[in-house]
C-alpha positions in Angstrom: -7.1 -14.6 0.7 -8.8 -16.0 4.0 -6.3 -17.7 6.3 -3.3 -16.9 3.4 0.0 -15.9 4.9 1.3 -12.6 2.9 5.0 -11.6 3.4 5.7 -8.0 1.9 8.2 -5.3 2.2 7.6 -1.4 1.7 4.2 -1.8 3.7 4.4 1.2 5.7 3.6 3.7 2.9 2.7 4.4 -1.0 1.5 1.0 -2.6 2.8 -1.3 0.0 0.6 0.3 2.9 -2.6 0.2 0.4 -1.8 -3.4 -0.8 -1.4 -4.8 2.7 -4.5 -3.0 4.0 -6.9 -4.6 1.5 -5.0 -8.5 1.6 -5.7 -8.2 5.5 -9.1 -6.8 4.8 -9.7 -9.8 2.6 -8.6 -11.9 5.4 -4.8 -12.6 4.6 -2.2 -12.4 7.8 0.4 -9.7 6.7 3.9 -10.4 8.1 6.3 -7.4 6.5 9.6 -6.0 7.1 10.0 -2.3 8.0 12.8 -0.3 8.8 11.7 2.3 10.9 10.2 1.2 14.3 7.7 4.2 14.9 6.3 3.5 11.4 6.5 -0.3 11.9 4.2 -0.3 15.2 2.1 2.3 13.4 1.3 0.1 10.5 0.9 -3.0 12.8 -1.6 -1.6 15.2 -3.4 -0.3 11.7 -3.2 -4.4 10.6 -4.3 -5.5 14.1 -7.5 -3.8 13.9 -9.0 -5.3 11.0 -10.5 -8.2 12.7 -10.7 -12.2 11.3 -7.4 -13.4 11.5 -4.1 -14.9 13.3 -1.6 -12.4 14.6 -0.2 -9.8 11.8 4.0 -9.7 12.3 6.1 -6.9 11.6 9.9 -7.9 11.7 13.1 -5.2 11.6 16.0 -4.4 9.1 17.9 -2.4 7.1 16.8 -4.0 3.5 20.4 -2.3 1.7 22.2 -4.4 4.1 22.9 -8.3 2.9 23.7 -9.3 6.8 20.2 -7.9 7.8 18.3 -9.6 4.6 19.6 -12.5 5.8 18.8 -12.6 9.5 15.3 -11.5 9.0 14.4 -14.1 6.4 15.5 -16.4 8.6 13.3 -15.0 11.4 10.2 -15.1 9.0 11.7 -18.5 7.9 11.2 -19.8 11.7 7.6 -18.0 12.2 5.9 -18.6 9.2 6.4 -22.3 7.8 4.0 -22.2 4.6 4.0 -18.6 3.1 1.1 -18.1 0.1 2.4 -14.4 -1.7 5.8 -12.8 -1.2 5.8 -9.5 -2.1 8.9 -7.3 -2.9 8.0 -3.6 -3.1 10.9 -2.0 -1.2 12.4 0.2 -3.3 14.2 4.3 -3.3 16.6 6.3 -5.7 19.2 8.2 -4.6 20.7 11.6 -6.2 24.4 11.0 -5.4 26.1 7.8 -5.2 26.4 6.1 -2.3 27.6 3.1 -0.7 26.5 0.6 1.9 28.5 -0.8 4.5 28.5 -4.0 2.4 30.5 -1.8 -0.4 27.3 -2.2 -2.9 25.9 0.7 -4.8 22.9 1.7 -2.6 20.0 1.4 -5.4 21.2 -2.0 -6.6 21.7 -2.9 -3.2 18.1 -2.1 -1.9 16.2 -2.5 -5.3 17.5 -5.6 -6.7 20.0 -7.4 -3.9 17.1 -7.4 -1.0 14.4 -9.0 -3.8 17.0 -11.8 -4.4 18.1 -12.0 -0.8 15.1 -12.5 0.8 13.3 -14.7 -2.2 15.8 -17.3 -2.5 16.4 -17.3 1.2 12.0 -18.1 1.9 11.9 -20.4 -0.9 11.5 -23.4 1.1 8.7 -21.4 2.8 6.9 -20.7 -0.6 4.9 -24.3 -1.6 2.8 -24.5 -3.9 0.5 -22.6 -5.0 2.1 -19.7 -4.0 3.4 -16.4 -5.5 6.2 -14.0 -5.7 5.7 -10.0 -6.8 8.2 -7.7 -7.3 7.3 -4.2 -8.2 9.4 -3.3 -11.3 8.7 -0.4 -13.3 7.9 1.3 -16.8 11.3 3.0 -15.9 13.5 0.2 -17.3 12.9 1.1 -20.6 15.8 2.7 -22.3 18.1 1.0 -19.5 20.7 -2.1 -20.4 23.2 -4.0 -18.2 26.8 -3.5 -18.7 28.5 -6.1 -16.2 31.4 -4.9 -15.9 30.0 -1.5 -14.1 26.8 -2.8 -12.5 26.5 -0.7 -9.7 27.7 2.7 -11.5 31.3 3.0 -10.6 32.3 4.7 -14.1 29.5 6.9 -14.5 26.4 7.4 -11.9 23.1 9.0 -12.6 20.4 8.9 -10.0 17.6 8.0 -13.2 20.0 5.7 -14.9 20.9 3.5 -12.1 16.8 3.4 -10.8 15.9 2.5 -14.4 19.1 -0.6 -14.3 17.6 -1.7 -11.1 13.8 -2.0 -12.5 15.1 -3.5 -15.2 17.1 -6.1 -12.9 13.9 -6.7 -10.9 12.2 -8.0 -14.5 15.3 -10.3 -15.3 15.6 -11.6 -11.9 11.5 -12.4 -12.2 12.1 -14.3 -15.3 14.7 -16.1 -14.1 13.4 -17.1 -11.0 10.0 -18.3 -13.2 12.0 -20.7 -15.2 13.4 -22.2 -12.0 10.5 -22.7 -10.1 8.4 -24.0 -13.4 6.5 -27.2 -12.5 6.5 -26.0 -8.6 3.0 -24.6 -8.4 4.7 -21.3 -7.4 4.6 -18.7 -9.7 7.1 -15.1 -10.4 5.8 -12.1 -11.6 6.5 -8.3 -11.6 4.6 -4.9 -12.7 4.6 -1.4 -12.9 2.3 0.1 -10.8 2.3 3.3 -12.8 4.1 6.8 -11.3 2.8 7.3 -7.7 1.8 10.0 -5.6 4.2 8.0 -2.4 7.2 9.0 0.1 9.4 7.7 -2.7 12.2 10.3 -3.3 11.5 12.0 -0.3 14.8 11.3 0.9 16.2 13.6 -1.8 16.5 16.8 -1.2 17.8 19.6 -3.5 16.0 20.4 -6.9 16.2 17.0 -7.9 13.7 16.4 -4.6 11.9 19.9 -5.7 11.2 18.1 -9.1 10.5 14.3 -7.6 7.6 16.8 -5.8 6.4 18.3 -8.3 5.9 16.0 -10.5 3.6 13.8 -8.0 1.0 16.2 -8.7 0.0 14.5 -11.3 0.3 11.5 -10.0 -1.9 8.6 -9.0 -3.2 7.8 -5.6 -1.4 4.9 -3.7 -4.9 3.4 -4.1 -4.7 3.5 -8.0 -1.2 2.4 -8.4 -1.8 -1.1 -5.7 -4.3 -2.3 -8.6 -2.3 -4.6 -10.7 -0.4 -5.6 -7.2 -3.7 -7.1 -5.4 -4.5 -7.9 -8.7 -1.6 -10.4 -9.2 -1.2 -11.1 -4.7 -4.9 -12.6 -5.2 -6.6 -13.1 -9.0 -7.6 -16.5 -9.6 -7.5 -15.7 -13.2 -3.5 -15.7 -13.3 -2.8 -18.3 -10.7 -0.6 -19.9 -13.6 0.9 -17.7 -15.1 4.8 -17.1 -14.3 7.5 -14.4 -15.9 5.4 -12.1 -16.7 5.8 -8.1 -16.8 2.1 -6.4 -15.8 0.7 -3.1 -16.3 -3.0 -2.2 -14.9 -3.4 -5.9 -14.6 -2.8 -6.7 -17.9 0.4 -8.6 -19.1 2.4 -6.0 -21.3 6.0 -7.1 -23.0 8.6 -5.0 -21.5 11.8 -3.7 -23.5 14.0 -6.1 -25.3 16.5 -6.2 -22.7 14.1 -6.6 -20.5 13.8 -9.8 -22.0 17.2 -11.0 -22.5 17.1 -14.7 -21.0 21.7 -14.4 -21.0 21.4 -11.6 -19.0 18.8 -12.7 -16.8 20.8 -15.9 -16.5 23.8 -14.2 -16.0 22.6 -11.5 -13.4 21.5 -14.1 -11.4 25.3 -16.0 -11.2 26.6 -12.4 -9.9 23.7 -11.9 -7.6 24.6 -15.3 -6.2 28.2 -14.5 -6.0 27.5 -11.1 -3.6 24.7 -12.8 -1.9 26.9 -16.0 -1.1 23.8 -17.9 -1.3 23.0 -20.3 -4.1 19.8 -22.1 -5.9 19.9 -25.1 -7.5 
Protein backbone atom coordinates (compact mmCIF):
# COMPACT_ATOMS: atom_id res chain seq x y z
CA UNK A 1 0.00 0.00 0.00
CA UNK A 2 3.19 2.31 0.07
CA UNK A 3 2.57 5.64 -1.65
CA UNK A 4 -1.38 4.19 -2.62
CA UNK A 5 -4.05 6.87 -2.36
CA UNK A 6 -7.12 5.31 -0.19
CA UNK A 7 -10.45 7.24 -0.26
CA UNK A 8 -12.94 5.84 2.41
CA UNK A 9 -16.08 6.90 4.18
CA UNK A 10 -17.22 5.86 7.78
CA UNK A 11 -13.43 6.21 8.99
CA UNK A 12 -14.04 7.81 12.15
CA UNK A 13 -15.39 4.71 14.03
CA UNK A 14 -16.21 0.81 13.98
CA UNK A 15 -14.50 -0.86 10.86
CA UNK A 16 -13.79 2.26 9.03
CA UNK A 17 -11.43 3.77 11.86
CA UNK A 18 -9.59 0.13 12.16
CA UNK A 19 -9.31 -0.18 8.29
CA UNK A 20 -7.93 3.21 7.72
CA UNK A 21 -5.42 2.91 10.66
CA UNK A 22 -3.73 -0.22 9.30
CA UNK A 23 -3.79 1.06 5.26
CA UNK A 24 -1.86 4.26 6.67
CA UNK A 25 0.22 2.05 8.81
CA UNK A 26 1.07 0.07 5.72
CA UNK A 27 1.89 3.25 4.12
CA UNK A 28 -1.30 4.21 2.09
CA UNK A 29 -2.41 8.19 2.28
CA UNK A 30 -6.12 8.12 3.69
CA UNK A 31 -8.30 10.89 2.26
CA UNK A 32 -11.99 10.20 3.90
CA UNK A 33 -15.18 11.99 4.26
CA UNK A 34 -16.65 12.67 7.82
CA UNK A 35 -19.49 14.39 8.96
CA UNK A 36 -18.76 15.51 12.26
CA UNK A 37 -15.88 18.01 12.49
CA UNK A 38 -14.66 17.24 16.17
CA UNK A 39 -14.46 13.56 15.12
CA UNK A 40 -13.03 14.41 11.71
CA UNK A 41 -9.89 16.43 13.16
CA UNK A 42 -9.68 13.67 15.83
CA UNK A 43 -9.28 10.93 13.29
CA UNK A 44 -6.86 13.15 11.20
CA UNK A 45 -4.40 14.12 13.84
CA UNK A 46 -4.69 10.03 14.74
CA UNK A 47 -3.68 9.58 10.65
CA UNK A 48 -1.01 12.31 10.83
CA UNK A 49 0.94 10.65 13.30
CA UNK A 50 1.74 7.51 11.70
CA UNK A 51 4.81 8.69 9.98
CA UNK A 52 5.98 7.76 5.96
CA UNK A 53 3.68 9.43 3.84
CA UNK A 54 2.13 12.56 1.91
CA UNK A 55 -0.52 14.53 3.79
CA UNK A 56 -3.70 12.46 4.99
CA UNK A 57 -7.13 14.66 3.91
CA UNK A 58 -10.23 14.62 5.69
CA UNK A 59 -13.07 16.42 3.63
CA UNK A 60 -16.85 17.42 5.06
CA UNK A 61 -20.48 16.38 4.29
CA UNK A 62 -23.63 15.14 5.03
CA UNK A 63 -23.37 11.69 2.99
CA UNK A 64 -27.68 11.40 3.04
CA UNK A 65 -27.63 14.48 1.09
CA UNK A 66 -27.14 14.10 -3.01
CA UNK A 67 -26.02 18.06 -3.22
CA UNK A 68 -23.19 17.28 -0.55
CA UNK A 69 -22.08 13.74 -2.33
CA UNK A 70 -21.65 15.72 -5.09
CA UNK A 71 -19.59 18.68 -4.01
CA UNK A 72 -17.25 16.68 -2.04
CA UNK A 73 -16.37 14.16 -4.84
CA UNK A 74 -15.68 16.83 -6.72
CA UNK A 75 -13.28 18.34 -4.09
CA UNK A 76 -11.48 14.86 -3.73
CA UNK A 77 -11.82 14.77 -7.66
CA UNK A 78 -9.58 18.10 -7.76
CA UNK A 79 -6.98 16.89 -4.83
CA UNK A 80 -6.41 13.47 -5.63
CA UNK A 81 -5.94 12.88 -9.52
CA UNK A 82 -5.12 8.87 -9.42
CA UNK A 83 -7.00 7.21 -6.47
CA UNK A 84 -5.82 3.18 -5.84
CA UNK A 85 -9.00 1.88 -3.37
CA UNK A 86 -12.37 3.60 -2.76
CA UNK A 87 -13.87 2.44 -0.01
CA UNK A 88 -17.67 2.77 0.88
CA UNK A 89 -18.43 1.90 4.49
CA UNK A 90 -20.77 4.71 5.56
CA UNK A 91 -23.67 3.25 6.59
CA UNK A 92 -26.74 3.62 9.75
CA UNK A 93 -30.49 2.29 10.24
CA UNK A 94 -33.03 4.23 11.49
CA UNK A 95 -36.18 3.12 13.68
CA UNK A 96 -38.78 5.47 12.22
CA UNK A 97 -38.94 6.60 8.81
CA UNK A 98 -37.45 9.51 7.87
CA UNK A 99 -36.77 11.75 5.13
CA UNK A 100 -33.96 13.85 3.76
CA UNK A 101 -34.11 17.21 2.54
CA UNK A 102 -33.71 15.61 -0.97
CA UNK A 103 -37.27 13.79 -0.20
CA UNK A 104 -35.29 10.17 -0.20
CA UNK A 105 -35.89 7.59 2.42
CA UNK A 106 -32.91 8.21 4.80
CA UNK A 107 -31.41 4.50 4.81
CA UNK A 108 -31.57 4.21 0.98
CA UNK A 109 -30.36 7.62 0.82
CA UNK A 110 -27.21 7.11 3.04
CA UNK A 111 -26.60 3.27 2.45
CA UNK A 112 -27.00 2.90 -1.17
CA UNK A 113 -27.40 6.69 -2.92
CA UNK A 114 -23.98 8.04 -1.28
CA UNK A 115 -22.03 4.55 -2.62
CA UNK A 116 -23.41 5.35 -6.19
CA UNK A 117 -22.99 9.07 -5.77
CA UNK A 118 -19.65 9.31 -4.92
CA UNK A 119 -18.33 6.03 -7.14
CA UNK A 120 -19.56 7.10 -10.37
CA UNK A 121 -18.77 10.66 -9.61
CA UNK A 122 -14.43 9.47 -8.83
CA UNK A 123 -14.44 7.18 -11.60
CA UNK A 124 -12.21 9.04 -13.77
CA UNK A 125 -10.04 9.20 -10.65
CA UNK A 126 -10.02 5.38 -10.26
CA UNK A 127 -7.33 3.89 -13.17
CA UNK A 128 -6.30 0.96 -13.26
CA UNK A 129 -5.41 -1.16 -11.08
CA UNK A 130 -7.51 0.09 -8.69
CA UNK A 131 -10.48 -0.97 -6.45
CA UNK A 132 -13.82 -0.21 -5.15
CA UNK A 133 -15.34 -1.74 -1.58
CA UNK A 134 -18.47 -1.40 -0.37
CA UNK A 135 -19.43 -2.97 2.90
CA UNK A 136 -22.70 -4.96 2.36
CA UNK A 137 -23.96 -7.24 4.73
CA UNK A 138 -25.20 -10.94 5.64
CA UNK A 139 -28.43 -8.83 6.38
CA UNK A 140 -29.68 -8.85 2.80
CA UNK A 141 -30.70 -12.18 3.01
CA UNK A 142 -34.41 -12.59 3.09
CA UNK A 143 -34.73 -8.97 1.50
CA UNK A 144 -36.07 -8.41 -2.37
CA UNK A 145 -36.61 -5.15 -4.32
CA UNK A 146 -40.06 -4.12 -5.11
CA UNK A 147 -39.59 -0.94 -7.40
CA UNK A 148 -42.44 0.53 -7.09
CA UNK A 149 -41.85 1.18 -3.16
CA UNK A 150 -38.12 1.37 -2.95
CA UNK A 151 -37.66 3.56 -0.20
CA UNK A 152 -40.63 2.11 2.10
CA UNK A 153 -43.44 4.47 1.50
CA UNK A 154 -46.23 1.60 1.86
CA UNK A 155 -44.87 -0.23 4.63
CA UNK A 156 -41.43 0.79 6.71
CA UNK A 157 -39.51 -1.41 9.06
CA UNK A 158 -36.29 -0.17 10.41
CA UNK A 159 -34.73 -4.16 9.70
CA UNK A 160 -36.41 -4.49 6.37
CA UNK A 161 -35.39 -1.32 4.81
CA UNK A 162 -31.37 -1.95 6.26
CA UNK A 163 -31.61 -5.50 4.84
CA UNK A 164 -33.05 -3.71 1.06
CA UNK A 165 -30.19 -1.38 1.32
CA UNK A 166 -27.39 -4.23 1.81
CA UNK A 167 -28.88 -5.93 -0.64
CA UNK A 168 -28.71 -2.83 -3.08
CA UNK A 169 -25.02 -2.27 -2.12
CA UNK A 170 -24.40 -6.15 -3.64
CA UNK A 171 -26.47 -5.33 -6.89
CA UNK A 172 -24.93 -2.00 -7.36
CA UNK A 173 -21.30 -3.91 -6.89
CA UNK A 174 -22.17 -6.28 -9.56
CA UNK A 175 -23.34 -3.96 -11.76
CA UNK A 176 -20.64 -1.65 -11.52
CA UNK A 177 -18.14 -4.92 -12.09
CA UNK A 178 -19.56 -5.64 -15.41
CA UNK A 179 -19.03 -2.01 -16.37
CA UNK A 180 -15.72 -1.47 -15.53
CA UNK A 181 -14.67 -5.25 -16.88
CA UNK A 182 -11.47 -4.88 -19.04
CA UNK A 183 -10.51 -1.54 -16.94
CA UNK A 184 -8.07 -2.98 -14.49
CA UNK A 185 -10.42 -1.69 -11.79
CA UNK A 186 -12.13 -4.04 -9.89
CA UNK A 187 -15.92 -3.97 -7.57
CA UNK A 188 -16.30 -5.84 -4.71
CA UNK A 189 -18.39 -5.92 -1.47
CA UNK A 190 -18.47 -8.09 2.00
CA UNK A 191 -19.98 -8.57 5.20
CA UNK A 192 -17.82 -7.82 7.75
CA UNK A 193 -19.74 -9.93 10.18
CA UNK A 194 -22.05 -8.14 13.27
CA UNK A 195 -19.90 -5.53 15.01
CA UNK A 196 -19.29 -4.28 18.32
CA UNK A 197 -19.43 -0.24 16.52
CA UNK A 198 -21.41 3.22 17.13
CA UNK A 199 -23.77 1.77 14.52
CA UNK A 200 -27.41 2.15 15.90
CA UNK A 201 -26.38 4.40 18.38
CA UNK A 202 -28.48 6.93 17.06
CA UNK A 203 -31.56 4.89 18.07
CA UNK A 204 -32.76 5.29 21.06
CA UNK A 205 -35.85 3.49 22.65
CA UNK A 206 -35.83 -0.43 23.09
CA UNK A 207 -35.04 -0.84 19.63
CA UNK A 208 -31.48 1.06 20.71
CA UNK A 209 -31.70 -1.00 24.25
CA UNK A 210 -31.67 -4.18 21.91
CA UNK A 211 -29.06 -2.85 19.08
CA UNK A 212 -26.89 -2.63 22.67
CA UNK A 213 -27.38 -5.56 23.88
CA UNK A 214 -26.87 -7.47 21.33
CA UNK A 215 -23.16 -6.03 20.66
CA UNK A 216 -22.15 -7.96 23.46
CA UNK A 217 -21.51 -10.58 21.59
CA UNK A 218 -20.18 -9.02 19.12
CA UNK A 219 -16.88 -8.82 17.33
CA UNK A 220 -14.19 -6.27 17.85
CA UNK A 221 -13.93 -3.41 15.10
CA UNK A 222 -10.54 -5.14 14.67
CA UNK A 223 -12.13 -8.64 13.78
CA UNK A 224 -14.79 -7.34 11.61
CA UNK A 225 -11.99 -4.88 9.26
CA UNK A 226 -10.48 -8.37 8.20
CA UNK A 227 -12.08 -9.21 4.96
CA UNK A 228 -11.97 -5.22 4.28
CA UNK A 229 -7.95 -4.84 4.42
CA UNK A 230 -8.15 -8.03 3.04
CA UNK A 231 -9.85 -7.02 -0.29
CA UNK A 232 -8.29 -2.79 0.10
CA UNK A 233 -4.77 -4.63 -0.26
CA UNK A 234 -4.53 -8.68 -1.12
CA UNK A 235 -2.54 -9.35 -4.06
CA UNK A 236 -4.27 -12.63 -4.26
CA UNK A 237 -7.72 -11.05 -5.50
CA UNK A 238 -6.35 -8.13 -7.50
CA UNK A 239 -8.58 -9.63 -10.38
CA UNK A 240 -11.33 -10.60 -9.16
CA UNK A 241 -14.56 -8.29 -9.63
CA UNK A 242 -18.49 -8.83 -8.38
CA UNK A 243 -17.85 -10.66 -5.84
CA UNK A 244 -19.77 -10.89 -2.29
CA UNK A 245 -16.93 -11.73 0.69
CA UNK A 246 -17.24 -13.15 4.02
CA UNK A 247 -13.86 -13.49 6.31
CA UNK A 248 -11.96 -13.06 3.13
CA UNK A 249 -13.42 -15.76 1.42
CA UNK A 250 -15.85 -15.27 -1.61
CA UNK A 251 -19.29 -16.64 -0.42
CA UNK A 252 -22.60 -16.53 -3.00
CA UNK A 253 -25.08 -14.29 -1.53
CA UNK A 254 -28.95 -14.84 -1.76
CA UNK A 255 -30.57 -15.25 -5.09
CA UNK A 256 -31.75 -11.87 -5.33
CA UNK A 257 -28.73 -10.84 -4.47
CA UNK A 258 -27.82 -12.01 -7.69
CA UNK A 259 -30.40 -10.88 -9.94
CA UNK A 260 -28.34 -9.26 -12.89
CA UNK A 261 -32.34 -7.36 -14.08
CA UNK A 262 -32.43 -5.93 -10.90
CA UNK A 263 -29.07 -4.91 -10.56
CA UNK A 264 -29.37 -3.49 -14.09
CA UNK A 265 -32.37 -1.94 -13.30
CA UNK A 266 -31.56 -0.39 -9.84
CA UNK A 267 -28.88 1.18 -11.44
CA UNK A 268 -31.24 3.20 -14.26
CA UNK A 269 -33.27 4.53 -11.09
CA UNK A 270 -30.22 5.36 -9.09
CA UNK A 271 -29.12 7.32 -12.16
CA UNK A 272 -32.47 8.91 -12.50
CA UNK A 273 -32.26 10.45 -8.63
CA UNK A 274 -28.64 10.99 -8.81
CA UNK A 275 -28.94 12.91 -12.28
CA UNK A 276 -25.68 11.58 -13.10
CA UNK A 277 -25.10 8.94 -15.75
CA UNK A 278 -22.30 6.20 -16.84
CA UNK A 279 -21.84 5.12 -20.02
Amino acid sequence: MQGKTVVITGATSGIGEVAADRLAQRGARIVFIARDEARGEAMLKHLDAIAGHSPHRVFYADMARLSEMRRVAGEIASACPQIDVLINNAGAMFAQRQLTEDGLERTFALNHMAYFVLTTALLPQLKGPARIISTASAAHKGAKLDFDDLQGAKSYSAWGAYGRSKLMNILFTRALASRLNGSGVTANCLHPGFVNTRFGDNNKGVFGWGLGLAKNIALSPAQGAETLLYLASSPEIASESGKYFHKCRVETPSREARNDADAARLWQVSEAIAGQRLN
